[in-house]
Backbone as a ProteinNet text record, in pm:
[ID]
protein_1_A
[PRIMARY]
XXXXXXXXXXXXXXXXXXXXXXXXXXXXXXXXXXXXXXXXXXXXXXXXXXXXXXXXXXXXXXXXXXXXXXXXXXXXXXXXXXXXXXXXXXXXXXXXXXXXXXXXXXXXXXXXXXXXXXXXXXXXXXXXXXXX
[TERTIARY]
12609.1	12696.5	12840.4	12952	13095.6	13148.6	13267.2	13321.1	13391	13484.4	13545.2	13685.6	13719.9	13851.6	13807.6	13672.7	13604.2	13653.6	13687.2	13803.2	13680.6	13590.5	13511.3	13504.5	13558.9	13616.1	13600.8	13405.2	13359.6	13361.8	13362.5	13326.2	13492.9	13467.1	13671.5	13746.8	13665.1	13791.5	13807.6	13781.8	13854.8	13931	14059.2	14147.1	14178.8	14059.4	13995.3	13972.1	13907.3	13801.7	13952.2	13936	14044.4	13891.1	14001.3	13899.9	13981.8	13883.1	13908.1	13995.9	14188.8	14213	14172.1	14141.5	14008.7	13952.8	13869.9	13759.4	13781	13823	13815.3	13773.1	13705.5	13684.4	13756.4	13743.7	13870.8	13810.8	13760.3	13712.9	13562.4	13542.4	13469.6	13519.4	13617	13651.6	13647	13608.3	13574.6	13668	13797.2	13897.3	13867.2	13904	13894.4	14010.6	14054.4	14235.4	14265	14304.5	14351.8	14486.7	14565.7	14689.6	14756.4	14875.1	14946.1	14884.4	14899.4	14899.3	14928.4	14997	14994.9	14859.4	14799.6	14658.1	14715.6	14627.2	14647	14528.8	14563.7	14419.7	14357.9	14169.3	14099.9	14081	14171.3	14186.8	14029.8	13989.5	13854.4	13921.8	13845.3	13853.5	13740.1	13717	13594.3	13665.1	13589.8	13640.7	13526.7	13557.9	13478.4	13509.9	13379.2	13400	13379	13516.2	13475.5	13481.3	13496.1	13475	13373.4	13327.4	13210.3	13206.4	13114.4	13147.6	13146.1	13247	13235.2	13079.6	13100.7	12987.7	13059.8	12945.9	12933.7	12966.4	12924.8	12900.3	12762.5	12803.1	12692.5	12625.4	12613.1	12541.7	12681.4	12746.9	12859.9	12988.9	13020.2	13134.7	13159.8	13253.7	13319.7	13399.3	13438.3	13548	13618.7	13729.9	13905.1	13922.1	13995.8	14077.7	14199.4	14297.1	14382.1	14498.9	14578.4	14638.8	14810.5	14797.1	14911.6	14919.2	15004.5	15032.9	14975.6	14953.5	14854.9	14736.7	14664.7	14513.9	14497.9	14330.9	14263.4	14157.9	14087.9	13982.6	13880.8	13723.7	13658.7	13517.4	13540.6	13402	13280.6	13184.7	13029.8	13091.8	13021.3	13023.9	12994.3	12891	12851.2	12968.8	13064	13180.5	13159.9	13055.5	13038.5	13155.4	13170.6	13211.3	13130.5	13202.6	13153.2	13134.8	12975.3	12973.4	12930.7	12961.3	12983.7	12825.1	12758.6	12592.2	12528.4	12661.7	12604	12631	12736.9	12795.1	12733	12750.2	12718.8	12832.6	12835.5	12911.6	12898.1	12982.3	12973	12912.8	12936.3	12895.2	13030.4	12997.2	13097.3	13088	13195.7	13155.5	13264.1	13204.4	13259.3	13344.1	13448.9	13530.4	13612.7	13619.9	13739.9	13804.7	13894	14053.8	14054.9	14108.5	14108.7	14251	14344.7	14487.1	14526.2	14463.1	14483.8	14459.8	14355.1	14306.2	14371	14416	14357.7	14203.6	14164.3	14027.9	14043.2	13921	13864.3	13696.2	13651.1	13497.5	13415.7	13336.3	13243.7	13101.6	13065.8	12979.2	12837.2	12787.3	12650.7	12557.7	12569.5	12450.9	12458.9	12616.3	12625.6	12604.8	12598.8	12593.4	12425.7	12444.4	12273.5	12289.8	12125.1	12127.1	12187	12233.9	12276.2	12178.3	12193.4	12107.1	12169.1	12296	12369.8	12268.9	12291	12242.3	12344	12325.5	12463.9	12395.7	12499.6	12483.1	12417.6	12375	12318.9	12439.8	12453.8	12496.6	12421.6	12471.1	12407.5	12417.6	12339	12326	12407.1	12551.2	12579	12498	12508.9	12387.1	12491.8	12626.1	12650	12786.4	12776.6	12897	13035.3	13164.1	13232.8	13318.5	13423.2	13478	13649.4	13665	13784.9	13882.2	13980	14105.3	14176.4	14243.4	14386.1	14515.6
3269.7	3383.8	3334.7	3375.7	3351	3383.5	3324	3343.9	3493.9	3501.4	3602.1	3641.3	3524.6	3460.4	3483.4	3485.6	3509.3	3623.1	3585.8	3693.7	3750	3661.9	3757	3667.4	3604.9	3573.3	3435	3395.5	3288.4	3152.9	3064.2	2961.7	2897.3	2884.8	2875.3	2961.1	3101.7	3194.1	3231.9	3108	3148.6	3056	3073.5	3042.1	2914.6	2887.6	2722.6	2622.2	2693.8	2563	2477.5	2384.3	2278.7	2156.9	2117.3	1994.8	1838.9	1774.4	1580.6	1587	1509.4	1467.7	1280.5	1285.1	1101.8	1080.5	1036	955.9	815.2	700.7	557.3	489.9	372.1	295.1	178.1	128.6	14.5	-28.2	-128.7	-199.1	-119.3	-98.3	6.8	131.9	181.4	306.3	410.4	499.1	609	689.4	744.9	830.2	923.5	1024.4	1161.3	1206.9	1214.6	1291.3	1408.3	1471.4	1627.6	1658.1	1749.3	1819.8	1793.6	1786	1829.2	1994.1	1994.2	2110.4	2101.7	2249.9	2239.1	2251.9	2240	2212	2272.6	2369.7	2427.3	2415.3	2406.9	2444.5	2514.8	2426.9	2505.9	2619.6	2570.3	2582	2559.7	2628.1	2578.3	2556.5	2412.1	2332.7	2338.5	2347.7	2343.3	2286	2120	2042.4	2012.7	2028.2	1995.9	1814.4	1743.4	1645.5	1642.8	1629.6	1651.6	1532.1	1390.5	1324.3	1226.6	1132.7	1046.4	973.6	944.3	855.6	672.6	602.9	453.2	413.5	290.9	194.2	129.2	75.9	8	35.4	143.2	261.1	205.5	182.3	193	252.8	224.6	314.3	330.8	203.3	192.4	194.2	275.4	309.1	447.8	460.9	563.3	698.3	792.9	877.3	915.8	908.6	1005.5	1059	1160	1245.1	1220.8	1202.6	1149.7	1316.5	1366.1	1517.6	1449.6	1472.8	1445.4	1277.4	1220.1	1134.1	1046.6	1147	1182.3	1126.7	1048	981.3	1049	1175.4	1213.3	1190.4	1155.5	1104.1	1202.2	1203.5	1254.1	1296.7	1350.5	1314.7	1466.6	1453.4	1547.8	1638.5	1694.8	1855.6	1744	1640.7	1543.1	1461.8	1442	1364.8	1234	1194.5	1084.4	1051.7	978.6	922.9	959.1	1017.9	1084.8	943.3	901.5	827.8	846.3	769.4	800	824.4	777.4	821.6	942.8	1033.8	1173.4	1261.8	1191.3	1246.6	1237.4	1370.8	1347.7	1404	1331.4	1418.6	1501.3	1590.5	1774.7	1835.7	1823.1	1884.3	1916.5	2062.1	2089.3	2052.6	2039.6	1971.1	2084.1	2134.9	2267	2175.6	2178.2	2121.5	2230.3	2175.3	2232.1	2174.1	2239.3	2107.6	2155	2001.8	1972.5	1915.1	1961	1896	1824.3	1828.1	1713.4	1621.6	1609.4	1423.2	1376.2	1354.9	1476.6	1434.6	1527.5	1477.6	1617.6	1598.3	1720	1689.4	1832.4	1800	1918.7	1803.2	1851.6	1886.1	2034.8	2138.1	2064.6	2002.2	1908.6	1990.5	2096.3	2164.4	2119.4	2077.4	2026.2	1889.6	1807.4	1675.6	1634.1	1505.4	1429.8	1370.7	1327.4	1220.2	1096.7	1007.2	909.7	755.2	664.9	569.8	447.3	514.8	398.8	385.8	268.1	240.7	233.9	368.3	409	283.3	221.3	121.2	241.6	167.9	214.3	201.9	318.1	257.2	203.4	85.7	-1	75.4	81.4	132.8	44.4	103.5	-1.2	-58.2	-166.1	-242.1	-212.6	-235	-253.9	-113.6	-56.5	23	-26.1	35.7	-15.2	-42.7	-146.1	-160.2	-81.2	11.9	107.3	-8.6	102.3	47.7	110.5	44.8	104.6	154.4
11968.2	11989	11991.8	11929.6	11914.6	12044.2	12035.8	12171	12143	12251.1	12236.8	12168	12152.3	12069	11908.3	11873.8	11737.9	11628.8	11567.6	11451	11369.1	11379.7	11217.5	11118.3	11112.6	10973.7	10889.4	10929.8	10876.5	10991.6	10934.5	11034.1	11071.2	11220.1	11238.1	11262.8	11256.6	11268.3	11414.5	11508.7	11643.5	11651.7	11717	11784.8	11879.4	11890.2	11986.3	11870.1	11777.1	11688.7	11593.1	11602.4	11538.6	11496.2	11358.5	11305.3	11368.9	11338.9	11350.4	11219.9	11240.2	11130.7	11081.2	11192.5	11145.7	11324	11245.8	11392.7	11378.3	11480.5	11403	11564.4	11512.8	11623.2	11658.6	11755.1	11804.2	11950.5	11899.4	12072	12076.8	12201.3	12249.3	12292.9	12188	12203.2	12080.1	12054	11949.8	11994.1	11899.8	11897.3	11812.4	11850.6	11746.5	11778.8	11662.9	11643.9	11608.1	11657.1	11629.6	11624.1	11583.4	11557.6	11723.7	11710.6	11812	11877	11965.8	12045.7	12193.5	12274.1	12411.3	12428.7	12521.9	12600.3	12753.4	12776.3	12931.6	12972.1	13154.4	13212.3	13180.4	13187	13111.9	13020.6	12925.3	12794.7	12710.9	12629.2	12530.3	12403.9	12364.1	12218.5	12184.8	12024.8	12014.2	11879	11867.5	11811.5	11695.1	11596.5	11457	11430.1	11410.6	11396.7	11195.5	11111.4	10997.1	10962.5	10954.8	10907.4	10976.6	10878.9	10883.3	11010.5	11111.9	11251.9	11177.5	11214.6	11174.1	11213.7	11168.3	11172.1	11301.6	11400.4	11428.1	11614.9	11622.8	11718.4	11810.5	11936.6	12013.5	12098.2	12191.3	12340.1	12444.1	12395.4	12543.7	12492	12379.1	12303.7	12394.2	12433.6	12493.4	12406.4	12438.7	12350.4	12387.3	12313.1	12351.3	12230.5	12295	12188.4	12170.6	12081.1	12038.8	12019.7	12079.4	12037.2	12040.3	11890.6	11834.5	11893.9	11978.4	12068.7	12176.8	12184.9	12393.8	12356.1	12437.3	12437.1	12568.5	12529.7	12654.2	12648.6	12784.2	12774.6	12787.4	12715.1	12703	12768	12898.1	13007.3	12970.2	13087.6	13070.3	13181	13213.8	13284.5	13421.4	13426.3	13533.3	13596.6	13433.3	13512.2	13472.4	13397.2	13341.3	13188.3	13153.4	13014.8	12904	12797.5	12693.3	12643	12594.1	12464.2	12334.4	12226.2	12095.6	12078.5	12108.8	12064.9	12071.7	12152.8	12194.2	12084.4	11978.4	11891.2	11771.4	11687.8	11548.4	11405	11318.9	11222.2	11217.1	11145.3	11092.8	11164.1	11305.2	11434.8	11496.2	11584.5	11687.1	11849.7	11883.1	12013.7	12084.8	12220.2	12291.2	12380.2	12401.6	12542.6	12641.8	12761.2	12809.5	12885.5	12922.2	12915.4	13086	13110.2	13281.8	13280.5	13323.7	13292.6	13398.8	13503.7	13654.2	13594.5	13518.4	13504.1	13417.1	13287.4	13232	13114	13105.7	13055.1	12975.6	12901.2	12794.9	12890.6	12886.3	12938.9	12835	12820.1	12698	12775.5	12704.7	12719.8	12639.6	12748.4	12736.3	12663.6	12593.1	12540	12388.5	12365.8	12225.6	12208.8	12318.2	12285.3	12243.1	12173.4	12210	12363.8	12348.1	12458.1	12421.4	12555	12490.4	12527.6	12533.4	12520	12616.1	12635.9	12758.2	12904.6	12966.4	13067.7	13198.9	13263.8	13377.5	13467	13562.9	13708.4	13815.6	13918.7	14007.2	14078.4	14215.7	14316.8	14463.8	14487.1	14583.8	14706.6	14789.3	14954.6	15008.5	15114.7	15170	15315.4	15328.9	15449	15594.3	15610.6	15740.7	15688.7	15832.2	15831.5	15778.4	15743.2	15706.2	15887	15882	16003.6	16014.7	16127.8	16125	16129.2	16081.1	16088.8	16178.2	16217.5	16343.8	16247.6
[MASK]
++++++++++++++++++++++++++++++++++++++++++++++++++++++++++++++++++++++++++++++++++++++++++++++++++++++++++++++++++++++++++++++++++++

């Protein structure tokens, strides 16, 4: 079902949906670049990934979005780190914009699973000791 921003008018014709002008990798980081734009609180992007994902993409490759300048980082509805394995070409990915952090948080119904292995957190054994 289209959002409400939805014109009619084929695939794209809302007001949110913007394409990838390149995806590239670097380190363990997966960038997807888009047009300049202002970005407001929770704001919805709904980001078309149109070009091909690089080689050499793993489980613990992370993602940002690249707008115009600005590198934002790309987290789950959980708050976890978006990784590149969740992603697929010529797929849309739903976000919405958190401008405290600032982050883009992506609407987990579009992602895959991913294959990373999150840390545990350890129980701590002794209270912590106050401070004055």
């Amino acid at each position: 079902m289209p959002c409400q921003f939805y014109s009619g008018s084929g695939c794209g014709g809302c007001c949110h949906f913007v394409r990838t002008t390149s995806i590239t990798l670097s380190g363990t980081v997966l960038t997807l670049t888009i047009p300049a734009q202002n970005i407001n609180n929770k704001q919805k992007l709904c980001i078309c990934l149109a070009q091909s994902l690089p080689e050499g993409i793993t489980q613990d490759v992370t993602v940002s979005v690249m707008v115009g300048t600005r590198e934002i980082m790309a987290i789950t509805r959980s708050g976890n780190e978006l990784y590149a394995d969740q992603l697929r070409s010529r797929k849309v990915i739903h976000f919405t914009a958190a401008t405290s952090l600032p982050a883009l948080v992506a609407d987990c119904k579009s992602l895959c699973p991913t294959a990373h292995v999150f840390p545990s957190l350890p129980a701590q054994t002794t209270p912590p000791t106050p401070t004055a």
